[in-house]
C-alpha positions in Angstrom: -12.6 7.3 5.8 -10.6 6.0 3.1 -10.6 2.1 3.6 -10.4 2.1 -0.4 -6.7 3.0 0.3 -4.2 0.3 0.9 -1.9 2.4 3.3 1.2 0.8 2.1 4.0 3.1 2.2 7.7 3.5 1.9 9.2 3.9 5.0 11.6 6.3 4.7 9.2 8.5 2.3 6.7 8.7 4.9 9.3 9.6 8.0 10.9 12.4 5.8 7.4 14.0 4.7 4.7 12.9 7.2 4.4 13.9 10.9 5.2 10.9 13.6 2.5 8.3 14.2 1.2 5.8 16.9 2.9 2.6 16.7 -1.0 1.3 16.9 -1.5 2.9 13.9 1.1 0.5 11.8 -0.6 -2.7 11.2 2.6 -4.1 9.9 5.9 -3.7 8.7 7.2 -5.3 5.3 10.8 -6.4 4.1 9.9 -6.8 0.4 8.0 -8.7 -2.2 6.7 -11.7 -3.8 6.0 -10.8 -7.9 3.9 -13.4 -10.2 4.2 -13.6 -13.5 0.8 -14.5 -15.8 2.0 -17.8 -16.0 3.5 -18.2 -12.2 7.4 -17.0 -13.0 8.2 -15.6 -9.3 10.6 -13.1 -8.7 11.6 -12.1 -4.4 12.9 -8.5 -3.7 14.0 -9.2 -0.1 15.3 -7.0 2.8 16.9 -7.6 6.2 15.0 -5.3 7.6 11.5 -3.3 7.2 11.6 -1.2 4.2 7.4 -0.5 3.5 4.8 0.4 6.5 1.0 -1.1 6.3 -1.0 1.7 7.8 -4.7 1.9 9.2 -5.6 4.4 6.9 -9.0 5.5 9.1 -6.6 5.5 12.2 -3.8 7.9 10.5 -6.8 10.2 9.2 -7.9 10.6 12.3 -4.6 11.2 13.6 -3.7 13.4 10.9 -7.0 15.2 11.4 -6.2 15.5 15.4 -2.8 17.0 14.5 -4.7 19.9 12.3 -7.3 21.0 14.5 -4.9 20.8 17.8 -3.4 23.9 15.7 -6.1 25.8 14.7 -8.1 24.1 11.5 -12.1 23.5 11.3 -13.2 20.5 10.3 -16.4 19.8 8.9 -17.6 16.0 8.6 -20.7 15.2 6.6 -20.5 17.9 4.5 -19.6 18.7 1.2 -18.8 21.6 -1.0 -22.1 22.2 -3.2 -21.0 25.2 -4.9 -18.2 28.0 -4.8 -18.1 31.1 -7.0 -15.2 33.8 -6.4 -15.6 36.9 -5.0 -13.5 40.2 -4.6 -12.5 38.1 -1.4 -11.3 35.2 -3.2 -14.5 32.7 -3.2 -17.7 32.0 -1.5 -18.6 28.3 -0.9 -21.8 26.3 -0.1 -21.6 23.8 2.3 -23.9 21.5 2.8 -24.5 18.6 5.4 -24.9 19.0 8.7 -23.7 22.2 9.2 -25.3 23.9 5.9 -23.6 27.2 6.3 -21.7 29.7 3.4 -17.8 30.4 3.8 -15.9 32.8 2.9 -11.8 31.9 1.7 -8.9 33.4 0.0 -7.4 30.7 -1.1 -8.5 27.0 -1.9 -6.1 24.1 -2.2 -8.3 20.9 -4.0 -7.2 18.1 -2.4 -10.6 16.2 -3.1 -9.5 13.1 -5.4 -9.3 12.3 -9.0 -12.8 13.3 -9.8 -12.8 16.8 -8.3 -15.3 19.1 -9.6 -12.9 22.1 -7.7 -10.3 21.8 -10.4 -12.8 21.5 -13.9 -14.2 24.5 -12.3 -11.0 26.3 -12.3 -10.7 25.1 -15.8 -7.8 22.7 -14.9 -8.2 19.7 -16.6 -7.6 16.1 -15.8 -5.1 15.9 -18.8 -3.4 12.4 -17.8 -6.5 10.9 -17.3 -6.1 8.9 -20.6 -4.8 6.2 -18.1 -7.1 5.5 -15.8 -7.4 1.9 -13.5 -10.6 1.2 -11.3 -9.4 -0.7 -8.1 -11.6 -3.1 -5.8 -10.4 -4.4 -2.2 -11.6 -6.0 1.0 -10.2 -7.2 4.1 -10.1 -10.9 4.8 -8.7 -13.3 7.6 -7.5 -16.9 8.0 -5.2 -16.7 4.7 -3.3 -20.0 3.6 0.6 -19.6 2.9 1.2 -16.1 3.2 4.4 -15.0 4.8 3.1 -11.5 6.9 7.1 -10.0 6.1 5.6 -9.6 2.1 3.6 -8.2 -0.3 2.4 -10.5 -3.3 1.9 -8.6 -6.2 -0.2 -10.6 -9.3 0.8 -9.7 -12.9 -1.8 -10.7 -15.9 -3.9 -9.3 -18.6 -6.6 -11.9 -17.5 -7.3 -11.4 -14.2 -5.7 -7.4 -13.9 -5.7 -5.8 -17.0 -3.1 -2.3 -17.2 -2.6 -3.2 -13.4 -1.9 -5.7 -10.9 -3.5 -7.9 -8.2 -2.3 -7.6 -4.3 -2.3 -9.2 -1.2 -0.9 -7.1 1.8 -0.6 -8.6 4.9 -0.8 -7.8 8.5 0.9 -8.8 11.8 -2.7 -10.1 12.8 -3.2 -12.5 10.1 -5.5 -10.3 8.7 -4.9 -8.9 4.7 -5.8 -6.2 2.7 -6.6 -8.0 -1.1 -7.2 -6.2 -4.1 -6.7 -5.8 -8.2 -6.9 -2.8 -10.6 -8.2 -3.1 -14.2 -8.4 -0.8 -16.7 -11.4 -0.1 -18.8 -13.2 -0.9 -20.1 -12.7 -3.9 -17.9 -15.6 -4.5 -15.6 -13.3 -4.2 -12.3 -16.4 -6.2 -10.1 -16.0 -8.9 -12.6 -11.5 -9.4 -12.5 -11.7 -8.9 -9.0 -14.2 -12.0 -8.3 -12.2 -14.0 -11.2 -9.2 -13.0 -9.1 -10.2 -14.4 -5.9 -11.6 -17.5 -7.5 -9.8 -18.8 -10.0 -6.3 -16.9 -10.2 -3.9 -20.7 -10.3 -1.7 -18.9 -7.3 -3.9 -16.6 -5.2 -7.0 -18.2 -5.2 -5.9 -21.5 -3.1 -4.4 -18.7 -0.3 -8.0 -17.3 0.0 -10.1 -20.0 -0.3 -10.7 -20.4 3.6 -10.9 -16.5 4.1 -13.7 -14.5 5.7 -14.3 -11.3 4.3 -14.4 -8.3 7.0 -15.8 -5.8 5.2 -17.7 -5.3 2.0 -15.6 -4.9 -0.9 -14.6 -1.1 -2.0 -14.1 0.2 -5.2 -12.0 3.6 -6.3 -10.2 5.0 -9.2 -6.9 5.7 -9.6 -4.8 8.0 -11.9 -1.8 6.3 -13.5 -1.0 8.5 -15.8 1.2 10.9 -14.5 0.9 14.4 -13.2 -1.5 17.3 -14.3 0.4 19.3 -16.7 -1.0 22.4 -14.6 -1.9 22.2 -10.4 -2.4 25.9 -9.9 -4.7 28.5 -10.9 -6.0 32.0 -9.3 -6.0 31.3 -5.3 -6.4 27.5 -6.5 -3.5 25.0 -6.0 -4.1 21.1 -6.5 -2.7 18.5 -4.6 -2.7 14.5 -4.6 -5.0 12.5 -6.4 -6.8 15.7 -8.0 -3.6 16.7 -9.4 -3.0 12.8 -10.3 0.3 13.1 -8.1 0.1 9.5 -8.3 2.9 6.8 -8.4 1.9 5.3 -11.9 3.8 2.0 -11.1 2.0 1.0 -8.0 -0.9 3.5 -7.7 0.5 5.3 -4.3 -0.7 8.5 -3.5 0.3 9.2 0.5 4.2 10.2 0.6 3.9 12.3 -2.6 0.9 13.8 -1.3 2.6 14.2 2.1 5.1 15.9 0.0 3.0 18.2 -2.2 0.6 19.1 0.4 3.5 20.3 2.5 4.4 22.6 -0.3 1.0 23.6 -1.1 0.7 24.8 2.9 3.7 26.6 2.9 2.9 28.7 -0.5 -0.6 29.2 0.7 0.5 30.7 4.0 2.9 33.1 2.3 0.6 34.0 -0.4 -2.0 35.1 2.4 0.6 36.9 4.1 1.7 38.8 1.2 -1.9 39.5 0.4 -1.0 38.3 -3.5 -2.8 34.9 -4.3 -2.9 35.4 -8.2 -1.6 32.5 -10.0 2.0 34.4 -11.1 2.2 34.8 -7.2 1.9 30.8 -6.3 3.1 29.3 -9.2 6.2 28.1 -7.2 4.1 25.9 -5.7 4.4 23.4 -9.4 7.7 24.9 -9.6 9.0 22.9 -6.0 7.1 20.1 -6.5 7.9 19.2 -9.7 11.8 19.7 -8.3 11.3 17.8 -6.4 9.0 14.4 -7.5 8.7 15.8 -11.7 11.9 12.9 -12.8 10.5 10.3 -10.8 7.0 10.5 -11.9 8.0 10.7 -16.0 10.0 7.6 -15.1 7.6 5.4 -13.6 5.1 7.0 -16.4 7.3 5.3 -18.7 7.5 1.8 -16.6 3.8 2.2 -16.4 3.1 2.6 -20.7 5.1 -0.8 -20.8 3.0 -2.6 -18.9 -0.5 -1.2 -19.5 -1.1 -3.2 -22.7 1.3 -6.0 -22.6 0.1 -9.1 -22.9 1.0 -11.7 -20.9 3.5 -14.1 -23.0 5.4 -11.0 -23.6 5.3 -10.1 -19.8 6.4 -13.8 -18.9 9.4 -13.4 -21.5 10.6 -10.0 -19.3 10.1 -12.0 -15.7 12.1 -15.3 -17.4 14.9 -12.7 -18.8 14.7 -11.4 -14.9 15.2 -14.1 -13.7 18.0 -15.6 -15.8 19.7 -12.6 -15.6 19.1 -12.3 -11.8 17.7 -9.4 -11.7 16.4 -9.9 -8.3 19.6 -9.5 -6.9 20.2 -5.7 -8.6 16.4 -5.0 -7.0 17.5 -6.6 -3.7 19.6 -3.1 -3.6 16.4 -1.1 -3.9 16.8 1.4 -0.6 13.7 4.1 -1.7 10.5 2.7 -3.2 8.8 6.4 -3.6 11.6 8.1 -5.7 11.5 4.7 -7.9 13.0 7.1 -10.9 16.1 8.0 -9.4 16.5 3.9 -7.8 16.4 2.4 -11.3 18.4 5.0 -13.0 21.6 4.1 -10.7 20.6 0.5 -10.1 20.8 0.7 -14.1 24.0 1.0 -14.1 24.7 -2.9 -13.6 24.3 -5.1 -16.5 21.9 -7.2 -15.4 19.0 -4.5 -15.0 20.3 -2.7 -18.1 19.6 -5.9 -20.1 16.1 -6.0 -18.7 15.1 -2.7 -19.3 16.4 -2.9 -22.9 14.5 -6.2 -23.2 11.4 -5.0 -21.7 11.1 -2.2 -24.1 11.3 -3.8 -27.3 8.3 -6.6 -26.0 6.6 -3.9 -25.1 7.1 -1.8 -28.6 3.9 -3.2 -30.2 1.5 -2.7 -27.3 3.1 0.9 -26.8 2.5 2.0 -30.7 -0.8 0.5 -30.8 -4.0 2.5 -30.5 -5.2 1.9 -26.6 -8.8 2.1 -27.0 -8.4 -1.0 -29.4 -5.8 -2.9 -26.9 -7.8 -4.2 -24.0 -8.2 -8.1 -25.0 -10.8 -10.5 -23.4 -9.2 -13.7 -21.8 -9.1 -16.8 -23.1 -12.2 -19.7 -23.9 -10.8 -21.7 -21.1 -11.0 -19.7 -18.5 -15.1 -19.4 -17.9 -14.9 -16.2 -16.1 -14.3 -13.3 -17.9 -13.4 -9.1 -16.9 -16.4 -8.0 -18.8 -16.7 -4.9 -21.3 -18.5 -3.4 -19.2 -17.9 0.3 -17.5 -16.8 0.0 -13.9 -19.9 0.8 -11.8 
C-alpha cells in the first residue's frame, strides 16, 4: 500500500470525483494552515469549517479496491507486469508473482507511478520530468504544540530545497511528517536535518516516537505529460505526472483522470476501435478540464523551486504587510488552485504579491537549474548532501 502518500485532500475535490468512503477511513479533518518562512515569518489561512480530509491511504485502497472487484475487476497482489508486447489482440503481458500466468488485453491504461516502464515502452516520454522532488515521511506520536485543525507547511532552501517540509496531523495525536528536496539533494540527509535542527519544527518533535520506518518516493512537479495516450495505451496519475506541482497531490486529479480514462476505455472496447485517433479524447477532457490549473500552479511552482530563502522571506513579509492572509482566507477549492488565484487576484492585496513574487524570483527562474541547487550555510553542521537520493 501506499503509506508514502500523505492522503491529504481537498474536500470538495474528492466528494465531486471519488466514490463515498467510511468515516473510519478519515483520520482527520483540517480547516487550513500554518506556513513558515526560512527565517520563521508565519502566515495562517483559516476556515470555519473543514476544508482538507487526512485519509488512511492503505484503508481507502482497500476500499477503493473492494468497490472494483464487487463489480467485476481481478486483482492480482504480489505481482507485477514483467513484460507486455502487442498482439493482433491488442497485447500479451507477463505476470509474475504469485500467480505467474500470461494475459491477454485490448486496452491498457498505465496507472503505475512516475517511473512506469508501460509508458517509455509506448514511447511516451516523461517530458516534465526536468522537475523532479524526492519525498521522505514517517508517522510519529506524542507531538508538542500542534493544533490537530492544521497543516504546518516549512519553507527553506536549507532544510527542503525546490519543496517544502510538512506536518499533518490526526484526531489521534498521531502525524504524518515529511519534506521534499530536489536533487541533487540527498533527501535522507534534509529530512534528518529537518527533524533535528529545523528552529520551529524540531522542538514539536523532539519527544515523538516514530511508528513506522521512514518511506521515501518521488514526485513529479513539473506539470503534465505533453502526451497521455498512445495505441490502446492511456496514462493516468503520477505516470502521466497529473500532479499538483504546488503541493505534490496526486488523488483528486487522479480520481478525476482515471474516471475519464474508464469511461473512454469502455467505449473504445465497445466500438471495437482502440487506435490512438479513436481515444484521444481521453487528453482532450482532461486537459478541459484540469489543463489551466495545472500551467498555473506550474508557474507558482518555477518561482519557488530555486529561490533562495531571503528572497522567499521578502514575499512572506510583503504577505504579510499587505495581509494577504486575509485574500487566502477566501480560498474555497484547494485542487483547482488556478482558477482560486486567478479571481482571488483580483484584490489588490494578492495582485501586489504575485507581481512582487515574480520579480524575486526573476533571477532564480532565468538561471540555469542544474547550476542552482546551493548547499546551506557553515553554521548550520548538517548539510542536504550532493548526493543522488537512494
Amino acid at each position: 500500500m501506499p503509506s508514502h502518500c500523505s492522503g491529504h485532500v481537498g474536500i470538495s475535490g474528492f466528494r465531486k470525483f471519488g466514490p463515498p468512503v467510511p468515516k473510519a477511513i478519515i483520520e482527520n479533518e483540517i480547516k487550513g494552515a500554518v506556513l513558515f518562512s526560512p527565517g520563521g515569518r508565519e502566515l495562517l489561512i483559516h476556515k470555519p469549517s473543514a476544508v482538507t480530509w487526512v485519509l488512511n491511504r492503505a484503508e481507502l485502497d482497500r476500499h477503493l479496491a473492494n468497490l472494483a472487484t464487487n463489480r467485476g475487476a481481478e486483482l492480482h497482489l504480489g505481482s507485477r507486469v514483467e513484460s507486455l508486447k502487442r498482439d493482433e489482440d491488442g497485447f500479451l503481458l507477463n505476470i509474475s508473482g504469485s500467480n505467474k500466468r500470461a494475459i491477454s488485453c485490448r486496452m491498457l491504461i498505465d496507472a503505475s507511478g512516475c517511473s512506469s516502464s508501460i509508458s517509455r515502452y509506448a514511447g511516451l516520454s516523461h517530458s516534465k520530468m526536468d522537475m523532479l522532488v524526492n519525498s521522505a515521511q514517517f508517522n510519529v506520536e506524542n507531538l508538542s504544540n500542534v493544533d490537530s485543525d492544521f497543516v504546518e507547511v516549512y519553507f527553506g532552501q536549507r532544510y527542503a530545497p525546490g519543496f517544502f517540509g510538512w506536518i499533518i496531523p490526526r484526531r489521534d495525536g498521531t502525524a504524518k511528517v515529511g519534506i521534499a528536496a530536489r536533487a541533487p539533494a540527498n533527501v535522507r540527509e534534509c529530512f534528518k536535518r529537518f527533524v533535528t535542527k529545523h528552529p520551529i519544527a524540531s522542538p514539536k518533535l523532539r519527544h515523538t516516537r516514530t511508528l513506522a520506518p521512514t518511506v521515501y518516493h518521488p514526485i513529479p512537479i513539473g506539470g503534465a505529460s505533453n502526451r497521455t495516450f498512445a495505441d490502446s495505451i492511456l496514462v493516468v496519475g503520477d505516470a502521466a505526472s497529473q500532479v499538483k506541482p504546488t503541493t505534490g497531490g496526486g488523488i483528486v486529479f487522479g480520481l478525476a483522470c482515471g474516471r475519464i480514462a474508464g469511461e473512454t476505455a469502455a467505449k473504445a472496447i465497445e466500438s471495437r476501435k482502440t487506435s490512438d485517433n479513436e481515444i484521444a479524447s481521453y487528453e482532450t477532457r482532461w486537459r478541459k478540464l484540469l489543463g489551466f490549473d495545472l500551467k498555473a500552479m506550474t508557474w507558482l511552482r518555477r518561482l519557488l523551486y530555486n529561490l533562495p530563502d531571503p528572497e522567499l522571506d521578502s514575499i512572506f513579509r510583503v504577505s504579510q504587510e499587505l495581509k494577504a492572509d486575509q485574500v487566502l482566507n477566501r480560498t474555497s477549492d484547494i485542487d483547482f488552485q488556478g482558477r482560486t488565484l486567478f479571481s482571488l487576484a483580483r484584490d489588490p492585496r494578492l495582485l501586489i504579491t504575485f507581481l512582487s513574487a515574480s520579480f524575486l524570483s526573476a533571477p532564480s527562474l532565468l538561471a540555469p537549474r542544474a547550476g542552482n541547487y546551493r548547499e546551506p550555510r557553515d553554521d548550520f553542521p548538517e548539510t542536504c548532501s550532493r548526493q543522488p537520493n537512494y
